[in-house]
Legacy VTK file of the C-alpha trace (Angstrom):
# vtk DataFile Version 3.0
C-alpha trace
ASCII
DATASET POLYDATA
POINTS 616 float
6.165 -3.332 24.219
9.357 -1.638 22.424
9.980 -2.667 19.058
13.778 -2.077 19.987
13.512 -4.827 22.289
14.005 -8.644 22.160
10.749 -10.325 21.014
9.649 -12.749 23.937
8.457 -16.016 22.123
4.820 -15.364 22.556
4.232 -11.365 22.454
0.809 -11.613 23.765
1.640 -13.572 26.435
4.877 -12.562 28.125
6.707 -11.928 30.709
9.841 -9.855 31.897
12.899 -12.368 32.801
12.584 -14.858 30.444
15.527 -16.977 29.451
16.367 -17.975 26.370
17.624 -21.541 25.394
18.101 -21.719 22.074
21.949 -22.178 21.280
24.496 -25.379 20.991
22.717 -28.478 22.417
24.147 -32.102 22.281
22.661 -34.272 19.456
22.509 -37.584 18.030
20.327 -39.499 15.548
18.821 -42.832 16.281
18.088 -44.885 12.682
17.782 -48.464 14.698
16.125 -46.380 17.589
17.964 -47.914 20.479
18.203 -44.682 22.755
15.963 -45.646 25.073
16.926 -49.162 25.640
20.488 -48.059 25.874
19.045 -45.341 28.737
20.044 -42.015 26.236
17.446 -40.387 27.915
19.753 -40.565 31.334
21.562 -37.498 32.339
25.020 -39.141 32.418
24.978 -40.236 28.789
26.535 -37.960 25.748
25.031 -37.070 22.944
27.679 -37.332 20.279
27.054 -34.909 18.080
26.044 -30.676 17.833
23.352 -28.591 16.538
22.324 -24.934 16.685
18.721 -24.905 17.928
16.125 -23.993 16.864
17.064 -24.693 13.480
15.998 -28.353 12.127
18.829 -30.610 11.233
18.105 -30.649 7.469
19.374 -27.359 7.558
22.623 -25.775 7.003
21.630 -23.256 9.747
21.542 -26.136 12.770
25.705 -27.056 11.976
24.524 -30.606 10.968
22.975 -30.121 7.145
21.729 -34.030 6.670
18.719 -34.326 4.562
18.554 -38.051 4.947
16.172 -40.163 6.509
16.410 -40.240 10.461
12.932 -40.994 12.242
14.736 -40.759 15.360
16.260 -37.804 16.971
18.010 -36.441 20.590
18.471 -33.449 22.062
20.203 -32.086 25.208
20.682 -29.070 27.158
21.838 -28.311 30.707
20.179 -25.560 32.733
21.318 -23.785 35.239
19.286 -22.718 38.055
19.177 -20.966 41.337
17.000 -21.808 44.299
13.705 -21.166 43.629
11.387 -19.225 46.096
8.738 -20.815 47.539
6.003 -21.519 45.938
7.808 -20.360 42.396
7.522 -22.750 39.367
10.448 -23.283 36.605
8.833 -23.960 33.325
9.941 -25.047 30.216
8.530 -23.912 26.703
8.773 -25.855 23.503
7.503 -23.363 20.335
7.563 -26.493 17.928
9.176 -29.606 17.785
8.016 -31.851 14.346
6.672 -34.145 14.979
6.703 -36.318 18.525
8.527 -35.218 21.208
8.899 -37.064 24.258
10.231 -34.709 27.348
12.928 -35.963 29.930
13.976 -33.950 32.773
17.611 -35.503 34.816
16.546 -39.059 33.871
13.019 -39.022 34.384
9.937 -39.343 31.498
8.292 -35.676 32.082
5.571 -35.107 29.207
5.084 -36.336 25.691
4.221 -34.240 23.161
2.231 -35.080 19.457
2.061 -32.709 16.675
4.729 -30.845 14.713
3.032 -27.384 14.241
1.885 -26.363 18.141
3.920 -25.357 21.323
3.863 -27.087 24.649
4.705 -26.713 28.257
6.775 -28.359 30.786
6.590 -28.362 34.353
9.884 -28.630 35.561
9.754 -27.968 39.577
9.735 -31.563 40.862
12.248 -32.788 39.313
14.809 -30.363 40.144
15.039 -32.113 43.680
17.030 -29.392 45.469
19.740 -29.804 42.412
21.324 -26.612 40.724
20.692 -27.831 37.245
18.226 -29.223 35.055
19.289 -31.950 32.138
16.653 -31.342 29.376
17.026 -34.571 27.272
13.999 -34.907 24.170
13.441 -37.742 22.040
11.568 -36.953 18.740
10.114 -39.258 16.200
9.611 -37.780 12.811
9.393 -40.520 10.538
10.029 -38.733 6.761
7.458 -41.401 5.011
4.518 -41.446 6.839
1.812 -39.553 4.934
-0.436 -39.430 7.799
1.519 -36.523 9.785
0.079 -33.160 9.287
3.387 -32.344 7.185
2.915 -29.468 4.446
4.765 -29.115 1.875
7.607 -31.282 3.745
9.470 -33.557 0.805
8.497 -37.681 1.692
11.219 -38.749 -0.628
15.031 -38.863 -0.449
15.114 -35.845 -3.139
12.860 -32.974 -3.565
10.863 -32.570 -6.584
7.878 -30.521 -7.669
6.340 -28.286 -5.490
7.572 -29.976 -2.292
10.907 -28.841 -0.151
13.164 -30.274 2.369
12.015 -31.410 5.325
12.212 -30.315 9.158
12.813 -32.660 11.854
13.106 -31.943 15.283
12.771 -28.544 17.160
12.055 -25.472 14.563
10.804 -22.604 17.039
11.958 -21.069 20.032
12.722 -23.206 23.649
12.732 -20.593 26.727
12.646 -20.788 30.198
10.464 -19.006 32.682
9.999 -19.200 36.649
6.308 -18.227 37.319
4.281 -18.229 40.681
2.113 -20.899 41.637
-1.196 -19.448 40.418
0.292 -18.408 37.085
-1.073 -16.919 33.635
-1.498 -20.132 31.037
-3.592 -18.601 28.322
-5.400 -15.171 27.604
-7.839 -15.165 24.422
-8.508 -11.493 23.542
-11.964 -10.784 21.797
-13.621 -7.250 20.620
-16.751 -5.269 20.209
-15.602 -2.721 17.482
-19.099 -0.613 17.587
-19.445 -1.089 21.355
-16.134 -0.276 21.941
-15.300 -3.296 24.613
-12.654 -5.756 24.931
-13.154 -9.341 26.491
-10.159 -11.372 28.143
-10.695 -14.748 28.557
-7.742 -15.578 31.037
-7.176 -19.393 31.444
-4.863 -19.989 35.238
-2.372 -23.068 35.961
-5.023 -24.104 38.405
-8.317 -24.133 39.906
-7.722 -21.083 42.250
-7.502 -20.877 45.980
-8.520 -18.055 48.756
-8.759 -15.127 47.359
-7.943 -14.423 43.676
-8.590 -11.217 41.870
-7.123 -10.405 37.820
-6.671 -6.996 37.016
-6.410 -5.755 33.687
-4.901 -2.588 32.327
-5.338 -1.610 28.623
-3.065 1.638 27.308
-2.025 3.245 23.832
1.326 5.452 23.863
0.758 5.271 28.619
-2.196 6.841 28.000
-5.024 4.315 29.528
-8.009 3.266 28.278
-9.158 1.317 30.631
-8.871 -0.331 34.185
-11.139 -4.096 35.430
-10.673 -5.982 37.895
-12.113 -9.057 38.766
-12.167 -11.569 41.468
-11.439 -15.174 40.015
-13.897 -17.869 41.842
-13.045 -20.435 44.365
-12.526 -23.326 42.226
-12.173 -21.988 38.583
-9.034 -21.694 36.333
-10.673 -19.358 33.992
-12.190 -16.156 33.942
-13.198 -13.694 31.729
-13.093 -9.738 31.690
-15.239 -7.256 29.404
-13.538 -3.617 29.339
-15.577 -0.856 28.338
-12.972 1.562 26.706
-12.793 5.353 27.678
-14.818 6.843 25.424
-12.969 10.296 25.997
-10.119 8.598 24.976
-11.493 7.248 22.046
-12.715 10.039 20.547
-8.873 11.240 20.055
-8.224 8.360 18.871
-9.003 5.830 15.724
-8.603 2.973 17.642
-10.079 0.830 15.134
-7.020 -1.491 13.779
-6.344 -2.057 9.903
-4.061 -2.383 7.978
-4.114 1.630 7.178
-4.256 2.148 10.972
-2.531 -0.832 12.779
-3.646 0.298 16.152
-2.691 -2.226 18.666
-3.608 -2.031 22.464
-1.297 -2.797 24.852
-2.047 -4.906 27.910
-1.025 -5.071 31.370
-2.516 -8.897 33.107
-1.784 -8.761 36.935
-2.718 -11.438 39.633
-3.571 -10.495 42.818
-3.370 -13.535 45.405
-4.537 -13.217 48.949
-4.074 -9.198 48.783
-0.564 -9.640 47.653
0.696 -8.861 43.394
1.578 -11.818 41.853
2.035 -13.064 38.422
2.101 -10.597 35.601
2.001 -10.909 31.878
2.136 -8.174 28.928
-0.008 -8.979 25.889
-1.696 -6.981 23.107
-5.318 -6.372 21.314
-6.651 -5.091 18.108
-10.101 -3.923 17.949
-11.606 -4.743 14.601
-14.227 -7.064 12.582
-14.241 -8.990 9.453
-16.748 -10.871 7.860
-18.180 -11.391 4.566
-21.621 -10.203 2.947
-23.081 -9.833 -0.391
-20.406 -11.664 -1.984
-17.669 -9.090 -0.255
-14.910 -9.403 2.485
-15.718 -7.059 4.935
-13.488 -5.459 7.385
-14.865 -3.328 10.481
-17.897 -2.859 8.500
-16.968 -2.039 5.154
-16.711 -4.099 1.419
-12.519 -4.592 1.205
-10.631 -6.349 -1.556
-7.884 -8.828 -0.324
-5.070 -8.411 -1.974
-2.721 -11.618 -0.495
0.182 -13.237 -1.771
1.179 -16.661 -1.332
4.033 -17.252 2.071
5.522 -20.371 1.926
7.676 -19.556 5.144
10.900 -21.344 4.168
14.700 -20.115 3.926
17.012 -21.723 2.149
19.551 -21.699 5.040
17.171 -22.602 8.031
13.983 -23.989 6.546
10.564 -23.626 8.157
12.745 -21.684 11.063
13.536 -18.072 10.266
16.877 -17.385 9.982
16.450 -15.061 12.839
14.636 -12.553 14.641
14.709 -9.788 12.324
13.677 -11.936 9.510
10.167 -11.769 10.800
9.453 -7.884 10.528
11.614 -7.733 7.519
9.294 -10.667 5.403
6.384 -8.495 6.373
7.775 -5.069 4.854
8.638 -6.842 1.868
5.081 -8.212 1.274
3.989 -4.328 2.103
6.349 -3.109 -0.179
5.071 -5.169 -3.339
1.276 -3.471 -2.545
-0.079 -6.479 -0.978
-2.178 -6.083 2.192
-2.260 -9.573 3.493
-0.087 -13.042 3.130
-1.747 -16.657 2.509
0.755 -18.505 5.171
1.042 -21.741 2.780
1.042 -25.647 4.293
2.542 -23.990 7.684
1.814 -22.744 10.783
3.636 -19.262 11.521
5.833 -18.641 14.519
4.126 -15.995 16.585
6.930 -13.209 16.378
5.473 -13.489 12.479
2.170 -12.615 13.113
3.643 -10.258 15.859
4.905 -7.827 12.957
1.574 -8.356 11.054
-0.088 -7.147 14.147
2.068 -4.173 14.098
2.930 -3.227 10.948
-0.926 -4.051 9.342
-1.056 -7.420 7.166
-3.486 -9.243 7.053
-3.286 -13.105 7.479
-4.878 -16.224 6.295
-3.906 -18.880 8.900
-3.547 -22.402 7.547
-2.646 -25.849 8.913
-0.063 -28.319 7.267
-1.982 -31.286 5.751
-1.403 -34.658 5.601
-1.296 -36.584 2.522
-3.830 -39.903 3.062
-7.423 -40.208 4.445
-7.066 -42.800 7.154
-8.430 -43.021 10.864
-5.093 -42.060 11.866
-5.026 -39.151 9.822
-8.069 -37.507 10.804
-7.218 -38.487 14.597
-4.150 -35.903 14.121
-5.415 -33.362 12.454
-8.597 -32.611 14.396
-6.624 -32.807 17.588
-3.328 -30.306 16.570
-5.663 -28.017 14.176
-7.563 -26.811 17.528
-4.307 -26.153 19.535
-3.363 -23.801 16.091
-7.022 -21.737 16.724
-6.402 -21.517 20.325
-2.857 -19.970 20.292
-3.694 -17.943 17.498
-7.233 -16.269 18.050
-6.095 -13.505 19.294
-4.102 -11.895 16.501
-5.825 -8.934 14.678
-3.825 -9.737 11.920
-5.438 -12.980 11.438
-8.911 -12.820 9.136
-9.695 -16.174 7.801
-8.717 -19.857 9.329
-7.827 -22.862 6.358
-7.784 -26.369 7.831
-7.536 -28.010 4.993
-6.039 -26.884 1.335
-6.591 -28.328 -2.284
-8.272 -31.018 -1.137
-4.683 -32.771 0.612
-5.510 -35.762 2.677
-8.764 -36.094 1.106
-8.223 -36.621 -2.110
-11.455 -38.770 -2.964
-13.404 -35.855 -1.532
-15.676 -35.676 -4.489
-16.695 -38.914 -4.692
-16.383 -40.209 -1.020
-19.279 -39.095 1.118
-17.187 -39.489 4.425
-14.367 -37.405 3.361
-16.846 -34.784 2.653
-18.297 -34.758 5.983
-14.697 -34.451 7.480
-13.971 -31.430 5.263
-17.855 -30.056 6.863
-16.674 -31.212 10.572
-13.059 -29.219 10.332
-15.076 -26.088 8.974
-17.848 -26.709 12.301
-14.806 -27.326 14.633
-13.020 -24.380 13.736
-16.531 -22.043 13.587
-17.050 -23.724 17.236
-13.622 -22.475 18.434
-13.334 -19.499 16.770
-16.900 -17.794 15.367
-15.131 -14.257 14.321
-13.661 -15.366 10.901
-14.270 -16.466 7.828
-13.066 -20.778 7.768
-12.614 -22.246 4.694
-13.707 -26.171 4.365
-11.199 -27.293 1.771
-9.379 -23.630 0.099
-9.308 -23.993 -3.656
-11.626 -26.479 -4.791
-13.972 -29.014 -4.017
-15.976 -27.159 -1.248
-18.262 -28.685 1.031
-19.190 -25.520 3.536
-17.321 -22.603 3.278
-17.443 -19.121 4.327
-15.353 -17.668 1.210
-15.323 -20.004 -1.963
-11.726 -19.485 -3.378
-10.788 -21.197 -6.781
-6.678 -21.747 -7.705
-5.836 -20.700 -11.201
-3.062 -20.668 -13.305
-4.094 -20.167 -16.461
-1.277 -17.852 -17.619
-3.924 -16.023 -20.078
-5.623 -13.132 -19.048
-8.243 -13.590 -21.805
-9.283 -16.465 -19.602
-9.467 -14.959 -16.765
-11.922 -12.467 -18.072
-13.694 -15.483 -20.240
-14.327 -17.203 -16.743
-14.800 -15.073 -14.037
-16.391 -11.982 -16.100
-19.726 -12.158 -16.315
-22.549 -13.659 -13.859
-23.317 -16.975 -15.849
-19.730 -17.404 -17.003
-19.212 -17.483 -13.157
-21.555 -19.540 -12.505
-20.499 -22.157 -14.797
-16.797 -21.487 -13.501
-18.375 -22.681 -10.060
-20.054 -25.631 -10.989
-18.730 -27.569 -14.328
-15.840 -25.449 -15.535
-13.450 -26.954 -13.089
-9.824 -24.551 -13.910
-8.195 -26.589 -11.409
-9.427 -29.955 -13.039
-11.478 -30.103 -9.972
-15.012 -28.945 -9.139
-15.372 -25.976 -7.300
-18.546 -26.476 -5.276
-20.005 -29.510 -4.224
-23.171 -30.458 -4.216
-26.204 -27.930 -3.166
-24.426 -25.010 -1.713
-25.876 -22.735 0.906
-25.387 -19.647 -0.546
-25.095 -17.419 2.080
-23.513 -13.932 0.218
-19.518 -15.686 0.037
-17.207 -13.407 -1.797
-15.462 -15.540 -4.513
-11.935 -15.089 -4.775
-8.887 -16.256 -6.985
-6.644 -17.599 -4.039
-4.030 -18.965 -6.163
-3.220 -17.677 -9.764
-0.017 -16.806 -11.544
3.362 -19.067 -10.787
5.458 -17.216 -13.466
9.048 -18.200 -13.514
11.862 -16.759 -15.295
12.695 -19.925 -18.313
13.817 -22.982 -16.420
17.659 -24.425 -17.607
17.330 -27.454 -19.394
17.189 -30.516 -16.957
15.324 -29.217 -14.005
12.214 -30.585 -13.248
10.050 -27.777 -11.748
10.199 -24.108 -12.001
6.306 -22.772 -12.092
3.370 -22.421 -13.924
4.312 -20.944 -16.807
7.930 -19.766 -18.081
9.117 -16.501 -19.015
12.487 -15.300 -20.182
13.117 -11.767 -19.394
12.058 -9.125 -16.431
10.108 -6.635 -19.556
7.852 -10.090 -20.585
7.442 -10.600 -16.426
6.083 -7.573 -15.800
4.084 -7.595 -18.979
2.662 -10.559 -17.782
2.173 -9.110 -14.370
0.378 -6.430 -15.765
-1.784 -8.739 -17.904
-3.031 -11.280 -15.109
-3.561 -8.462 -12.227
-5.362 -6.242 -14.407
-7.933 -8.846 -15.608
-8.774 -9.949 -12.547
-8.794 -6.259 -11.393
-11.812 -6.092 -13.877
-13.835 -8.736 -12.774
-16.793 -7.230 -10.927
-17.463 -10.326 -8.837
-14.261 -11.280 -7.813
-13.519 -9.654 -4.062
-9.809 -10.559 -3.818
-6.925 -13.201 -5.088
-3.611 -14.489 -3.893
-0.670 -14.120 -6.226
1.758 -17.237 -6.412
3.969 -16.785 -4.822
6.339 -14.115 -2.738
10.062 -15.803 -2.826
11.436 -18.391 -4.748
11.307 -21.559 -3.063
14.635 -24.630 -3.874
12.918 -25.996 -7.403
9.977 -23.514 -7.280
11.544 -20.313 -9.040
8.067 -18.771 -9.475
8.582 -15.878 -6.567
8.303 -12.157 -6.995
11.750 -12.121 -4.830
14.501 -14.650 -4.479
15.233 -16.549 -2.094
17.679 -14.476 -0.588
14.328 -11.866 -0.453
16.258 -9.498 -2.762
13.314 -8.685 -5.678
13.116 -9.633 -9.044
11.298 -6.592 -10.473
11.273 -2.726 -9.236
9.496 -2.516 -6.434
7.485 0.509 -7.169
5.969 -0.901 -10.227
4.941 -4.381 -9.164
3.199 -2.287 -6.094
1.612 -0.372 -8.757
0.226 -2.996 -10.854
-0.603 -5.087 -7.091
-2.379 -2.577 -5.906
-4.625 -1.100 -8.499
-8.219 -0.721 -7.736
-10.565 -2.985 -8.516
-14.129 -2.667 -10.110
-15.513 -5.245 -7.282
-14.929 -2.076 -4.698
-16.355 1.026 -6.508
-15.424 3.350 -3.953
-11.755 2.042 -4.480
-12.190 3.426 -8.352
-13.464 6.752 -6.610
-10.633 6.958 -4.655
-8.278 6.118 -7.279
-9.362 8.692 -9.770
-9.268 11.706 -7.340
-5.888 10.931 -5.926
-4.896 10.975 -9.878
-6.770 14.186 -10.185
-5.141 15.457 -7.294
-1.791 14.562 -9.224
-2.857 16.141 -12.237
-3.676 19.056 -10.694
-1.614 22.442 -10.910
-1.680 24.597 -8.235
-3.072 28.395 -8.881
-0.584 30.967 -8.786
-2.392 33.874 -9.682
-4.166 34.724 -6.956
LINES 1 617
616 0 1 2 3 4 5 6 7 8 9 10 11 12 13 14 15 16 17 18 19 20 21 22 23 24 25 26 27 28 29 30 31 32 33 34 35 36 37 38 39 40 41 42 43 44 45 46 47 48 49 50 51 52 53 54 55 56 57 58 59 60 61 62 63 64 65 66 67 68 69 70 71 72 73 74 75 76 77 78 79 80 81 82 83 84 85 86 87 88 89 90 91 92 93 94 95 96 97 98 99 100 101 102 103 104 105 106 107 108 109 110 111 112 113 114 115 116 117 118 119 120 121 122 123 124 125 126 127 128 129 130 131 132 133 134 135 136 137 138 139 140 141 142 143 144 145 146 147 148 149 150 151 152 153 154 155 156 157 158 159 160 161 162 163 164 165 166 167 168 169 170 171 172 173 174 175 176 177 178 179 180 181 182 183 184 185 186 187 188 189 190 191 192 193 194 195 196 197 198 199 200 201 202 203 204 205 206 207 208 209 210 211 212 213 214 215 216 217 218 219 220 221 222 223 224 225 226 227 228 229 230 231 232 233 234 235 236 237 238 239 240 241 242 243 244 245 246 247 248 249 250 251 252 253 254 255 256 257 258 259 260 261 262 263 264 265 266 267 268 269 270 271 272 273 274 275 276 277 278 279 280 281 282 283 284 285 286 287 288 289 290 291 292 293 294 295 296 297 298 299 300 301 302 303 304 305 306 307 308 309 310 311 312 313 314 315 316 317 318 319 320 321 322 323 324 325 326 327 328 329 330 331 332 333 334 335 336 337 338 339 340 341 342 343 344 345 346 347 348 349 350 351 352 353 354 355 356 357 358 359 360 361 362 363 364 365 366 367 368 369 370 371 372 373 374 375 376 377 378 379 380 381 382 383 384 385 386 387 388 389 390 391 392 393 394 395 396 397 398 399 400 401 402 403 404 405 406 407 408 409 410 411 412 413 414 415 416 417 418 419 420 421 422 423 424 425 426 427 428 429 430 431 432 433 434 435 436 437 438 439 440 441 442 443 444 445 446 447 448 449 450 451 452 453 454 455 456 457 458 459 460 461 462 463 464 465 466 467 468 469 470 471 472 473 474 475 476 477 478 479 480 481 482 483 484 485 486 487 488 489 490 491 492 493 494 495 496 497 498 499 500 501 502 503 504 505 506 507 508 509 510 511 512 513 514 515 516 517 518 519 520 521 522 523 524 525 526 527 528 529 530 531 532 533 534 535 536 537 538 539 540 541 542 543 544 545 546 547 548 549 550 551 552 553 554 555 556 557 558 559 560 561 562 563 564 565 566 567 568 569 570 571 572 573 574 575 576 577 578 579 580 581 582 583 584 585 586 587 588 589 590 591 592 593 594 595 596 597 598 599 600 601 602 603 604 605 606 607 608 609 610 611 612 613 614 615
């Protein structure tokens, strides 16, 4: 793939031809929700209003702006389309749409979709019916009060307060258009051997195949390849799965090991072969690497490494939860490179893939998180545990991706310490996610209150470094930190833990924001009134926890400055607060919890120091 070149929607799973839909459709709202009595959904009616998609109406960006409430929304498009060839399948793909969308195609009820954060596919073949053109009409319901949606950090009330923002209704990601084969490429979940040196596809088909199938993959870096399988797909299965045994010549020129040093990605060529003749074909991407966690470290391919993450909230003040566009992706990932952080905390959202794309590419590492709801309720729980798995599945694949959160700070199960059943859903989501994905770290509930958890992160913001050395610096003060100290007036752990070697980290601390004007009701943790006392401060809280011996990593709060929440390194406009080369410097400092990071840091400051003999 060409980083010059348009980003399909999902870079590991694309395909050449695609067609874009995103642009001016017809929309209306619905308060008394009457559409579909009045037949809105029929192909002769007219939407009376406009919006840009895929930018959410809330948003300046969409042309419409309206922040009120409107549970009921309507889109429509019109798509062309030539004859298809036999056999050939038009399909329609939805990136996001918060929170239930409800799919017509010229008139008729086509799918019905729940759950804001994860895409979803349309079949659109039948109901072309010989026409030229194809009315896409979709009904969403996203009511703004109900605190049982998997929302995030989406505002309930008519005006935002606190650390909450404006909502997004409606459809927030990409809608595109392919025309695929019969037998077509659904899904392909990429998994690695990093000491073995093998690759596994797990390639899931449209359906159960017929006569005689075969999927051949081709995996290259730079042309070169590194390997060649093919396989023959059996009579009757939709999935099948591939393990490549890399050139080893190859290999041996190469670190093919990714990281964020060495962001080695390779690229992969997915062909179908049906009844001797090619047929579908789909690009995609790999990284070989491991991560893990062991004697109270992060590990990554092998080795102790100290995560060094900042908080990503994901939202633009223009557009929202969508990016304002395509370049906004690879330029929010330089930034967070730039400030000497190697990975982002994606925050109470679920990233659009072109995101995680550039982390791929450019090296940063990701925590993956779900948007939480707000109440404990049998409806609540129904939701999450069936959108959370569709966020592992599309995601898995991502090298960039090292640790999964289902649930953070203990929303939508707020009694958690006290109420036995909420504990065993916090358990369940931390099983369910180990049962999908078994390669990374899963947190139960990130930031307090564990129940089972593979990395026990604590937020906070106590904006006094002598307390972060007072708590976290010494074995027992740890230890009391963990289980009665409660910084977040919450408890840590619960219960017996199963101590298993988890690395304890700081996964939220900081929140400094420049004095707040008087009147406003939220601007961070703690206040500060010029850039010398910020960077003082920055200076202060990163080197104490840089210190701290059995600490293996934090997450700074937070990278931009967010409507109320002024407590960003940048603005929101992503222009920075602070010169860039010293907040990297005080970011990236090495930390006593990695000795061989001290080592390495003292010799490249020798090697500085140096002066070069010129005597001979």
């Amino acid at each position: 793939m060409s980083d010059h070149q348009p980003l399909h929607p999902t870079p590991q799973l694309a395909r050449a031809g695609w067609q874009n839909l995103n642009g001016t459709w017809q929309f209306d709202y619905d308060d008394e929700d009457r559409g579909l009595a009045e037949n809105w959904h029929r192909p002769e009616h007219e939407l009376g209003g406009r919006i840009v998609v895929p930018f959410p109406p809330e948003s300046r960006a969409s042309g419409v702006g309206d922040t009120g409430f409107h549970p009921v929304l309507w889109y429509r498009t019109e798509l062309r389309q030539d004859q298809l060839a036999t056999g050939d399948r038009l399909v329609l793909h939805f990136g996001a749409v918060d929170y239930r969308a409800t799919v017509f195609l010229n008139g008729e009820r086509a799918l019905e979709h729940e759950g804001g954060m994860t895409p979803f596919t349309v079949d659109a073949t039948a109901y072309l019916q010989g026409r030229a053109s194809l009315v896409v009409t979709i009904r969403v319901e996203d009511d703004p009060q109900d605190l049982s949606q998997p929302r995030g950090k989406q505002d309930w009330r008519p005006e935002t307060s606190g650390i909450f923002y404006e909502r997004t209704s409606g459809i927030w990601q990409p809608v595109w258009s392919e025309i695929v084969p019969a037998d077509h490429i659904t899904d392909v979940s990429w998994t690695s051997d990093r000491t073995e040196l093998t690759a596994t596809a797990a390639i899931t088909l449209s359906r159960p195949s017929r006569g005689d199938l075969w999927a051949v993959v081709r995996l290259s870096v730079d042309g070169e390849q590194l390997a060649l399988q093919r396989v023959q797909v059996p009579a009757g299965s939709d999935t099948t799965t591939l393990q490549i045994q890399l050139d080893q010549r190859v290999a041996q020129r190469r670190d093919l090991v990714w990281s964020p040093d060495n962001p080695m990605l390779l690229d992969a060529e997915i062909q179908l072969e049906v009844d001797g003749a090619e047929g579908d074909r789909v690009e995609s991407y790999l990284g070989v690497r491991s991560v893990g966690f062991a004697d109270g470290r992060f590990t990554l391919n092998g080795q102790p490494y100290y995560l060094r993450l900042v908080l990503e909230q994901g939202y633009w003040a223009d557009s929202h939860l969508a990016a304002p566009d395509e370049d906004a992706f690879r330029a929010e990932v330089e930034a967070i490179k730039a400030l000497g952080f190697n990975g982002a905390r994606i925050h109470q959202k679920v990233e659009d893939p072109r995101f995680l794309y550039w982390c791929d590419r450019l090296g940063l590492l990701v925590w993956g998180e779900m948007a939480n709801a707000f109440v404990y309720s049998e409806r609540s729980l129904r939701r999450l545990v069936a959108e959370w798995p569709e966020v592992v599945r599309r995601d898995r694949s991502h090298p960039s991706i090292v640790a999964w959160v289902p649930i953070n700070e203990s929303w939508g199960v707020s009694e958690i310490a006290e109420q036995v059943p909420q504990q065993h859903f916090a358990s369940a989501m931390y099983h369910l996610t180990k049962a999908l994905d078994p390669t990374r770290p899963t947190m139960s509930n990130e930031g307090w209150e564990h129940t089972q958890s593979d990395i026990w992160g604590i937020h906070d913001y106590t904006p006094d470094a002598e307390s972060i050395r007072e708590r976290y610096g010494s074995t027992e003060e740890l230890e009391r930190t963990l289980t009665d100290r409660n910084p977040g007036r919450r408890r840590v752990l619960l219960d017996e833990q199963d101590h298993r070697g988890q690395p304890i980290m700081i996964t939220e601390f900081g929140g400094l924001s420049y004095a707040p004007s008087r009147g406003e009701n939220w601007f961070g943790y703690s206040t500060i009134e010029s850039e010398d006392e910020f960077l003082q401060r920055l200076e202060e809280l990163f080197g104490a926890i840089a210190e701290l011996a059995d600490i293996a990593g934090f997450c700074y709060t937070q990278l931009t400055d967010t409507l109320q929440e002024a407590n960003g390194l940048l603005y929101a406009d992503r222009t920075s607060k602070l010169p860039l080369e010293r907040v990297h410097e005080i970011v990236s400092q090495p930390s006593k919890a990695i000795p061989a990071e001290t080592i390495d840091a003292y010799r490249r400051r020798a090697s500085r120091r140096a002066v070069p003999d010129t005597q001979g």
